[in-house]
C-alpha positions in Angstrom: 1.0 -37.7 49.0 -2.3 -36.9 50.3 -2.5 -40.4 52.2 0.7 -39.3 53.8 -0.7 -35.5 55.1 -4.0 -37.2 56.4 -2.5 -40.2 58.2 -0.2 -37.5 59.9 -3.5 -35.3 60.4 -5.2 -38.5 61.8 -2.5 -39.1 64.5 -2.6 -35.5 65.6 -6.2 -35.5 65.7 -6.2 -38.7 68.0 -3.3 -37.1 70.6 -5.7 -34.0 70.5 -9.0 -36.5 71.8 -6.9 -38.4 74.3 -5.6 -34.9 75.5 -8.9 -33.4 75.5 -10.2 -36.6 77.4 -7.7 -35.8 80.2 -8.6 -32.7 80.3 -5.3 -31.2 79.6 -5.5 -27.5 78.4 -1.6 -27.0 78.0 -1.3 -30.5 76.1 -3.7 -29.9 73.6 -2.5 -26.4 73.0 1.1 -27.7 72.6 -0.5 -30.2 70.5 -2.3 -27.7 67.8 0.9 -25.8 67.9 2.7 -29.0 66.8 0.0 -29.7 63.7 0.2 -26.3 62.4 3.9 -26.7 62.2 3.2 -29.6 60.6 0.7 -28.8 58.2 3.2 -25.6 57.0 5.7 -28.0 56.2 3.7 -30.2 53.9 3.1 -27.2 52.4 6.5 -25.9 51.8 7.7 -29.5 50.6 4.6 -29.8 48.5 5.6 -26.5 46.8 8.7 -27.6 46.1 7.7 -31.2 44.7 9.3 -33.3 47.3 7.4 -34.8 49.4 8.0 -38.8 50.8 11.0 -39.0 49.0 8.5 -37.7 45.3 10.9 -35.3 43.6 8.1 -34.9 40.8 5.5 -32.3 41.4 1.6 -33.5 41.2 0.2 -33.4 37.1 -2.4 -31.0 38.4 -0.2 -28.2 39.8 1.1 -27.7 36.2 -1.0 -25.3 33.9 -1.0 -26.5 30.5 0.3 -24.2 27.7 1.0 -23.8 24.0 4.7 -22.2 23.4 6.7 -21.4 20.1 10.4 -20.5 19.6 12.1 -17.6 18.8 13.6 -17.4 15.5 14.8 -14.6 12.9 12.3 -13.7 10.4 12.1 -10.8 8.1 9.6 -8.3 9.2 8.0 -5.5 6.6 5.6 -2.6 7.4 3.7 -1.3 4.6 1.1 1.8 4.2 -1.6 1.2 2.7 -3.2 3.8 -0.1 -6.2 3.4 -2.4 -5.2 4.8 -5.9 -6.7 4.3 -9.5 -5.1 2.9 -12.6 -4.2 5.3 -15.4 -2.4 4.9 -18.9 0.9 6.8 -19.2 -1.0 8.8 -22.1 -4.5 9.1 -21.2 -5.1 12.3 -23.0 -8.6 14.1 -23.5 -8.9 15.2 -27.3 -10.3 18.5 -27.2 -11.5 20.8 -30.3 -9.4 23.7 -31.1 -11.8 25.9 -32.7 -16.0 26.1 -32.2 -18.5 24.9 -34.5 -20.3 21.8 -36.4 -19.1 18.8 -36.5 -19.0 18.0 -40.3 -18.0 14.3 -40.2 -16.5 11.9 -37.5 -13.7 9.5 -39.0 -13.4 7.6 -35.4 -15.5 5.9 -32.9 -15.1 3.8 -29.6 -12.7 0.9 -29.5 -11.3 2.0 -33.3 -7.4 2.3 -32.5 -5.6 5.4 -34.0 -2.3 6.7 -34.5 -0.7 10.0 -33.6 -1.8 12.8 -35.9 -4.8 10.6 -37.5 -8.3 13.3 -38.1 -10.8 12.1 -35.6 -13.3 14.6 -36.5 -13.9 17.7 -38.7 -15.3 20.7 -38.0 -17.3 22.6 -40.8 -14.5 25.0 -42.4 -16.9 26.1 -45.7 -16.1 29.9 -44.5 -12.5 29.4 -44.1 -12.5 27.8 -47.9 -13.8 30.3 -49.2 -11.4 32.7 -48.1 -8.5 30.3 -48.9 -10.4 30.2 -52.6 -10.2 33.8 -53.0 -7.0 34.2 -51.8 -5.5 31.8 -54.1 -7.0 32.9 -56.8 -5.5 36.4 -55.9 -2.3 34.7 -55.6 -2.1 33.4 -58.9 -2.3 36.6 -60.1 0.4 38.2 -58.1 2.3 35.2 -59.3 1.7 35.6 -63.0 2.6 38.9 -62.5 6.1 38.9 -60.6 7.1 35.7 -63.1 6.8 38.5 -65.8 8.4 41.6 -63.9 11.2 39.7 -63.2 11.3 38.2 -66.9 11.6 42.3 -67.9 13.7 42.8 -65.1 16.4 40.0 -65.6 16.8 42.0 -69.5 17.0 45.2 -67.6 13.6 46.5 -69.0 11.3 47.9 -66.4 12.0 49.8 -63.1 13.3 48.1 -60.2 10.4 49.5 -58.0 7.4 47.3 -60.4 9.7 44.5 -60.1 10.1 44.4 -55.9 6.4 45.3 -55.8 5.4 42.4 -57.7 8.0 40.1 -55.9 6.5 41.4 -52.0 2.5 41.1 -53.2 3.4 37.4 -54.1 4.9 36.6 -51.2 2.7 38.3 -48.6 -0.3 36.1 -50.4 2.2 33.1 -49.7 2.1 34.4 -45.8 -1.9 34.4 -46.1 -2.2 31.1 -47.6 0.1 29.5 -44.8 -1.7 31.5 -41.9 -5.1 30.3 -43.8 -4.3 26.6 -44.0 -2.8 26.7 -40.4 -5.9 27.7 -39.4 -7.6 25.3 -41.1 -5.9 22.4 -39.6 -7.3 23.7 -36.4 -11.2 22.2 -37.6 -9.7 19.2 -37.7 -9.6 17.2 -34.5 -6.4 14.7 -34.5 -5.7 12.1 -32.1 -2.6 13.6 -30.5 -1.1 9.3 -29.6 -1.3 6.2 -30.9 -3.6 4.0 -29.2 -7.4 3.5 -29.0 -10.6 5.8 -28.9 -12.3 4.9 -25.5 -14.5 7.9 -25.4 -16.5 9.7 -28.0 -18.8 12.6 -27.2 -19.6 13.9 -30.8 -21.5 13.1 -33.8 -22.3 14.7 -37.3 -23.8 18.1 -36.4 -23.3 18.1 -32.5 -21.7 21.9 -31.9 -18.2 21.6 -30.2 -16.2 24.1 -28.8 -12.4 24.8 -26.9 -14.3 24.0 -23.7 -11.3 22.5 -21.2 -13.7 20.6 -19.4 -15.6 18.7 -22.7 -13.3 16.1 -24.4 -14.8 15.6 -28.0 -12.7 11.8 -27.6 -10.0 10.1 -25.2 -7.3 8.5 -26.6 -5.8 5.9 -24.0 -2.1 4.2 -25.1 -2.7 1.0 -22.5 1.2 0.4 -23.5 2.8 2.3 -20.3 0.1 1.9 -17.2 0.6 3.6 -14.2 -1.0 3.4 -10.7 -1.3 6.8 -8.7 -2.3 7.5 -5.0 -2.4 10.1 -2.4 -0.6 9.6 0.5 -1.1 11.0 4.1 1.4 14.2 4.9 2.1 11.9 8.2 4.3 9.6 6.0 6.3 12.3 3.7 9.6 11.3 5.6 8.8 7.4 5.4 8.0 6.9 1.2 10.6 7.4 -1.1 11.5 7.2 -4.6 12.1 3.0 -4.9 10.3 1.9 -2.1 8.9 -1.4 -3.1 5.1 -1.7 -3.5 2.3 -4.4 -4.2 -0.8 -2.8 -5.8 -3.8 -4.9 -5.4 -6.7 -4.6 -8.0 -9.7 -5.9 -6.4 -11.9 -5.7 -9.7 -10.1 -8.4 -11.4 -8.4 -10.1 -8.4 -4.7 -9.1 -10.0 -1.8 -8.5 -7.8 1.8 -7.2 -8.9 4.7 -6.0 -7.7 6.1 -2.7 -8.6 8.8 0.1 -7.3 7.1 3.6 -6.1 8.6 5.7 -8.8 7.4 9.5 -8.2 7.0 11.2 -4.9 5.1 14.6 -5.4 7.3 17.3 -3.2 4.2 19.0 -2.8 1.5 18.7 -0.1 -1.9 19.4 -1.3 -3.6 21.9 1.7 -7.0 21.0 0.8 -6.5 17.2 2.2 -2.7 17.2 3.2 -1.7 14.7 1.0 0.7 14.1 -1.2 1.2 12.1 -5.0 2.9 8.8 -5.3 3.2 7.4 -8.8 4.0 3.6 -9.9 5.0 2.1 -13.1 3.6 -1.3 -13.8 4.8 -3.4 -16.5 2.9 -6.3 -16.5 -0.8 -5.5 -18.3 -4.0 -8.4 -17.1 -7.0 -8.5 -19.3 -9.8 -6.8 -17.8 -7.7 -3.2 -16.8 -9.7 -0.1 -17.1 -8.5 3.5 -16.8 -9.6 5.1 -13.6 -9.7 1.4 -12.0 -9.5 1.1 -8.3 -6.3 -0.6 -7.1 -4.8 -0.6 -3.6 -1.3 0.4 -3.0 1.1 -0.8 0.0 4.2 0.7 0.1 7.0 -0.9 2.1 8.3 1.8 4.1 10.6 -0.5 6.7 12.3 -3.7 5.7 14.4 -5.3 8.3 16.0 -8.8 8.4 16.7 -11.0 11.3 14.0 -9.4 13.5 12.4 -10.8 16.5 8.4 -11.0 15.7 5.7 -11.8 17.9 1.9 -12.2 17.7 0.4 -9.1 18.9 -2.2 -10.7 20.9 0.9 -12.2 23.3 2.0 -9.0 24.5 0.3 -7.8 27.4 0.7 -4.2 29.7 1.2 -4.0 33.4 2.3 -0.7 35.1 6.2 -1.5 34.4 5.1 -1.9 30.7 5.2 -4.5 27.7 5.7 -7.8 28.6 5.2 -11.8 27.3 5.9 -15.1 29.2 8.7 -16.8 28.5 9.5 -20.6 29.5 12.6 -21.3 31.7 13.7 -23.9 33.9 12.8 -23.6 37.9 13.8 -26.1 40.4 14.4 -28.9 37.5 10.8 -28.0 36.3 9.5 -25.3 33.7 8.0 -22.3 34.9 6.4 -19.4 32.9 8.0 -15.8 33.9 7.6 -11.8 32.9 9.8 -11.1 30.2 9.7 -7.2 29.3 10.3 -6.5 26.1 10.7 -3.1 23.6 8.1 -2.9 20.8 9.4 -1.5 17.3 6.7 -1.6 14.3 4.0 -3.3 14.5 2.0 -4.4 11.0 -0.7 -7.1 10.5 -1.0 -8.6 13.9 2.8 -8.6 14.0 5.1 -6.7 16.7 8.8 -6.2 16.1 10.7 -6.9 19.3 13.5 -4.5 19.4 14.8 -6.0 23.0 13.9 -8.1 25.9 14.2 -11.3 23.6 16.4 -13.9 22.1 16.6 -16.8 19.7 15.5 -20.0 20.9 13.4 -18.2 23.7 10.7 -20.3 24.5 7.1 -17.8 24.2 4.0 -18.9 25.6 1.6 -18.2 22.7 -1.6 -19.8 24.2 -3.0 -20.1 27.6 -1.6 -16.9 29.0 -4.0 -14.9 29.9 -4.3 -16.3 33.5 -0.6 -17.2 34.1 1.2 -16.2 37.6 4.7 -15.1 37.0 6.6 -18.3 38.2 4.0 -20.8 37.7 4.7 -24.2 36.4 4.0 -25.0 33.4 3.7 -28.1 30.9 3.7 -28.1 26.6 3.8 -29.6 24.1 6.6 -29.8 21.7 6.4 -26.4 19.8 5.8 -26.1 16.1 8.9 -25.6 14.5 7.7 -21.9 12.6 8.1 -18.6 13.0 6.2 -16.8 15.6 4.6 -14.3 13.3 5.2 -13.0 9.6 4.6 -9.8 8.5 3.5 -10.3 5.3 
């Protein structure tokens, strides 16, 4: 090709020096005019890959590219949280009533059952009142067993008989309020599971102080993971959403449904509560643990994905090359296209693209719209994944 263009350069060259020889003004002008319009026809057939009968463009006007294909893949968009772990019964075991601790029955790690004394308070006051008191009961008992003895023979006044009968029982009505209040120095465990904090010992002073658990039970049957989620996603999470929680203390992944959605918005951070069940229980989980929640707000199947990287901006909009055919060769050309979601790297093309579109994944960033191009065969796989 090039042989060609400078053989027909040499001629003209030559005409011009024997022009130029004679001294012919007008000939070598007429001459020059005849080699431009020369020259801009090599150009034109070299643009179009014929040239000397070639119908096959030179290797080096091709810009080498990578492409993929565009196929249907499932695309998901998940928001990410960072929640803790907690038991379904986590519960602080506060005392009831103040005073010394008398005894501890339980300690950390022991497990326990619902109702099981954890700890007692010293009660010595209270038993001496519920001494006295019984032994004032006994006597109002003695004595209404013999009133109504007389009375059932119809001896005695009805009067003695309904005295005796009321001082019995209102001792009775003591005795229960007594020994109600008596339970109350004991500390019981109000689940079954396992002591995981202890804060007392024999002698320590306790009291109903809401924010000083004398133990915590934790019942590591139920688990649950809770978050807070931004108030910019209260229409996109909903009861069932699907969710993988990530802890990254032990390296455990599962995959749960989000369960509870909080209807409230907290003002101080305008967030709102998400809760998930989890079934399955790895050795090593803590109460309070870190673990990071994504929640799968959008699922949608049969989407068009793209790397993000392959979308680029010009003043019209988003766009990516696409490979088409161009005067029996492949040329690389604008494509717009609509963004959806993006997630991960990922965009979701909502329009602008098709299956089996050839996309130039590598070696666009100093394409010409229309340029040739030459690939290799594209890797059967989807363009991008979600996940």
């Amino acid at each position: 090709m090039k042989t060609i263009k400078f053989a027909i350069s040499g001629t003209l060259i030559l005409f011009i020096i024997i022009s130029c020889g004679g001294n012919s003004q007008t000939e070598l002008a007429k001459l020059k005019k005849q080699q431009a319009l020369l020259e801009r026809k090599i150009r034109d057939l070299e643009k179009a890959g014929v040239l000397a009968g070639d119908d096959k463009l030179d290797a080096g006007k091709f810009r080498f590219v990578g492409i993929s294909d565009v196929r249907p893949d499932v695309f998901d968009h998940f928001i990410r949280v960072q929640g803790k772990l907690d038991a379904d019964q986590n519960v602080g075991v506060f005392a009831e009533v103040p005073g010394a601790i008398s005894a501890r029955y339980a300690d950390v790690g022991q497990n326990v059952v619902k109702g099981q004394v954890l700890a007692q308070i010293d009660d010595q006051q209270i038993q001496k009142q519920m001494e006295s008191l019984k032994t004032q009961y006994n006597f109002a008992a003695d004595m209404y067993e013999k009133q109504k003895r007389l009375w059932d023979q119809k001896i005695g006044s009805e009067v003695q008989y309904l005295q005796s009968k009321t001082s019995k029982e209102s001792f009775e009505q003591q005795i229960s309020a007594l020994n109600e209040q008596l339970e109350k120095f004991k500390i019981k465990s109000p689940v079954d599971g396992s002591v995981e904090e202890c804060n007392i010992r024999a002698g320590s002073v306790v009291s109903p102080d809401p924010h000083s658990a004398a133990f915590r039970v934790v019942a590591f049957r139920n688990m649950k993971v809770s978050g807070e989620v931004s108030e910019a996603y209260a229409a996109r999470v909903q009861p069932g959403d699907k969710a993988i929680i990530y802890f990254p203390d032990i390296d455990k992944q599962v995959e749960a449904r989000i369960d509870f959605v909080s209807r409230y918005i907290d003002p101080s951070n305008r967030t709102f509560m998400i809760e998930s069940r989890i079934s399955k229980i790895f050795p090593g989980m803590k109460a309070n643990m870190v673990a990071i929640i994504q929640i799968n707000d959008y699922h949608a199947e049969n989407s068009i994905l793209v790397p993000m990287n392959v979308v680029q901006k010009d003043k019209n909009g988003s766009y990516v090359y696409v490979v088409r055919r161009k005067d029996d060769h492949d040329g690389a050309f604008k494509q717009p296209v609509i963004i959806g979601n993006t997630y991960n790297g990922v965009a979701e093309i909502l329009s602008g693209l098709a299956v089996n579109d050839k996309i130039v994944t590598a070696g666009f960033q100093e394409l010409i719209d229309g340029e040739y191009v030459r690939y290799d065969k594209p890797v059967n796989a989807p363009l991008g994944s979600s996940n």
